[in-house]
C-alpha positions in Angstrom: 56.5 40.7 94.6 53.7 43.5 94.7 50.8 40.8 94.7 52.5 39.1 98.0 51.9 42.6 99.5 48.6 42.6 97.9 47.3 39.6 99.3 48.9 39.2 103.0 47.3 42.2 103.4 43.8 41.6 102.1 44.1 38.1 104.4 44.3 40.7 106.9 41.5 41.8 106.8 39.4 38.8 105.7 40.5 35.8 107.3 38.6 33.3 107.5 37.8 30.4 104.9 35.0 31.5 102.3 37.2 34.6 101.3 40.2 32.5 100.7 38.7 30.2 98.5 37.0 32.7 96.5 40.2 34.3 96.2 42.3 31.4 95.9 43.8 32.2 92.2 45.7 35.6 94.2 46.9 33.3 96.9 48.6 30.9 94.1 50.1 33.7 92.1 51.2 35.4 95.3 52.8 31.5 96.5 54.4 31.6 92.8 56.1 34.8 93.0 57.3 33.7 96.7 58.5 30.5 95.4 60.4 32.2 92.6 62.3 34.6 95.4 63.2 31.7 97.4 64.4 29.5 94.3 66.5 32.9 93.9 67.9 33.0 97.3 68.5 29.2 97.1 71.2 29.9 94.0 72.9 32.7 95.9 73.2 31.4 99.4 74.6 28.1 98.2 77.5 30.4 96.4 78.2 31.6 99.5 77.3 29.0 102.1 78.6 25.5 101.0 76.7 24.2 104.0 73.3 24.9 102.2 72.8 21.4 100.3 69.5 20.0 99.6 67.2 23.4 99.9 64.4 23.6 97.5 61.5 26.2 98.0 59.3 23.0 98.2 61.2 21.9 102.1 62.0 25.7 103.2 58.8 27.5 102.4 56.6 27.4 105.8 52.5 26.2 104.7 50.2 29.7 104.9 47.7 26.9 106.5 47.7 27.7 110.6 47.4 24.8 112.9 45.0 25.7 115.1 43.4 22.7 117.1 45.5 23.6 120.4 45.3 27.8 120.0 42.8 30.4 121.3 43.4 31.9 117.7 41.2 29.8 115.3 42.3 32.0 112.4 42.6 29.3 109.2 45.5 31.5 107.8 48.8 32.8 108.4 49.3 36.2 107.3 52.5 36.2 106.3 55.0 34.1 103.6 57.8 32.5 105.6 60.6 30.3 104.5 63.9 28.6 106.6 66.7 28.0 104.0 69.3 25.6 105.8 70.7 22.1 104.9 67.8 19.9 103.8 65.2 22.5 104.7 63.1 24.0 107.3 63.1 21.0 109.3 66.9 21.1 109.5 68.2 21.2 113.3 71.2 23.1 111.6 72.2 26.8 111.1 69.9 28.5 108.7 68.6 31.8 107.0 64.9 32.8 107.5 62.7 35.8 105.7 59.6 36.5 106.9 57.4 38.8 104.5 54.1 40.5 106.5 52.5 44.1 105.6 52.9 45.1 108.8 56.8 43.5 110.6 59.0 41.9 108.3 62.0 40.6 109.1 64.8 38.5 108.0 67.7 36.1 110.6 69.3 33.1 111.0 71.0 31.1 113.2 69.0 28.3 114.8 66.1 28.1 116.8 65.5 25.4 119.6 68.9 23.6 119.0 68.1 20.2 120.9 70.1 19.3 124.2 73.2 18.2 122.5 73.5 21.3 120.2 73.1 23.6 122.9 75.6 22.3 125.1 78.0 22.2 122.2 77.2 25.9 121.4 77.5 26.6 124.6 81.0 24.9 124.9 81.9 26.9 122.1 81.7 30.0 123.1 82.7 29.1 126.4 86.3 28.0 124.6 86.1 30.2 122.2 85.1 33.9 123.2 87.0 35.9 121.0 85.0 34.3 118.3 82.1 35.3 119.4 83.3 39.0 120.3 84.7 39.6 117.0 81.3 38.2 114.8 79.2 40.3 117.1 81.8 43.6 116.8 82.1 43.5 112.8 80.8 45.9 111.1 78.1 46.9 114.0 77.1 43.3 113.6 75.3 43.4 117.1 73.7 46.5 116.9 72.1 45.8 113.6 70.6 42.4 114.6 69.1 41.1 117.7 69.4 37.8 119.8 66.2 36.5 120.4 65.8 36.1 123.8 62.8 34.3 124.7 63.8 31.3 127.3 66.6 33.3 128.0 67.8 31.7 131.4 68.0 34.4 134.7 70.7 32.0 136.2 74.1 30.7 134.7 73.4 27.2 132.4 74.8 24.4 135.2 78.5 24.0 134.6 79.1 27.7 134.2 80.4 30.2 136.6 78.6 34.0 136.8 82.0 35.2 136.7 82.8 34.4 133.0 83.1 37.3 131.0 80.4 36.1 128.9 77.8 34.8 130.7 75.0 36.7 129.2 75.8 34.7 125.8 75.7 31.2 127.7 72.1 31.7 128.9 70.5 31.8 125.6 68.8 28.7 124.5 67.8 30.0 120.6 70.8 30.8 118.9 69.1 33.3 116.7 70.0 36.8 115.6 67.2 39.0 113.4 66.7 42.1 111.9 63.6 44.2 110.6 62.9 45.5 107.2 60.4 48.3 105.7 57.9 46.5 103.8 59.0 48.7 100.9 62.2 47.0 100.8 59.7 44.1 99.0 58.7 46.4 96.4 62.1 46.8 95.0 63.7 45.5 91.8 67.4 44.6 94.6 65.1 43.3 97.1 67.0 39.9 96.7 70.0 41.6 96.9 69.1 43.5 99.8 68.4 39.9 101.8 71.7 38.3 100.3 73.5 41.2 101.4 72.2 41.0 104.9 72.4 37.3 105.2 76.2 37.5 104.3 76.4 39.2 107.3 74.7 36.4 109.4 77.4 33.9 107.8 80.1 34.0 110.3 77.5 33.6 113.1 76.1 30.4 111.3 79.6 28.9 110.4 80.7 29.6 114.4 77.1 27.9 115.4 78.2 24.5 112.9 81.7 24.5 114.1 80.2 24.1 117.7 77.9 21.4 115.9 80.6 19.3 114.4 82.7 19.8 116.8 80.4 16.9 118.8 81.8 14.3 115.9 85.4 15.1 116.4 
């Protein structure tokens, strides 16, 4: 996992197309070794999540190659290895696990991010219905002090249909249902590394499982 460190951080510093290509044999071994971790993640989160069918690192592994006709930023490359594990990959509109490996803010969450209008009105319901749920995934084990909601969109006013007087508005106004958490880069350079991310993404599990209940609940 060294040479992912290695080479995010010399992409750092020499973005930009002519350095890549010349360096293009780092990039693949670094992609390799990222591939291999994934793969690894893949085996262990489907023991634990059943939900987690059809994940290779081929669908959950984000491209390093940036989009950049419609950004200020016309940096070629991303500088950082990214991957969404979740049913049928990272294009899934399901609950998910994402790591995120850069020199300088790793991180690791899940949840799900954007649901579309009918997902987040069923979340919403949810927890709406269902508040103790939600109270006692965010109270175990300092759960909600050891990840954070994202909380960009975040609406200022009650979603319509909801009073300000429920006990848990604040929850009803998010509109990503994500929760994350940073690492020390040197968490990457350690033989439990994978273990380290298994072991914090069986935390995230009864968030995700509450998040699909909500889900199916719109089949039932």
């Amino acid at each position: 996992m060294r040479q992912i460190i290695d080479f995010l951080s010399e992409l750092k510093t020499h973005n930009e197309r002519d350095w890549f290509n010349a360096n293009k044999e780092k990039f693949l071994i670094a992609k390799t070794s990222f591939e291999e971790f994934v793969l690894d993640l893949i085996s262990e989160l489907q023991l634990m999540d059943p939900t987690i069918t059809g994940a290779t690192p081929k669908n959950t592994i984000y491209r390093i190659y940036r989009d950049v006709r419609f950004s200020a930023d016309k940096s070629p490359y991303k500088t950082h290895f990214g991957a969404y594990i979740a049913r049928g990959g990272r294009k899934s509109p399901l609950p998910g696990y994402y790591i995120h490996i850069d020199p300088d803010e790793s991180f690791l969450g899940g949840g799900i991010f954007q649901p579309g209008p009918e997902h987040l009105k069923a979340i919403r319901k949810e927890i709406f219905d269902f508040p103790e749920d939600i109270d006692s995934i965010m109270g175990h084990d300092d759960f909600g002090k050891s990840f954070v909601l994202f909380d960009r969109d975040k609406l200022k006013r009650p979603p319509q249909g909801y009073s300000a007087d429920f006990s848990h508005i604040d929850f009803l106004k998010y509109k990503h249902f994500v929760v994350s958490q940073t690492f020390p880069i040197d968490w990457v350079k350690k033989s439990d590394f994978s273990l380290k991310v298994i072991n914090q993404f069986h935390r995230i599990l009864p968030f995700n499982l509450f998040l699909k209940r909500a889900i199916d609940s719109i089949d039932d």
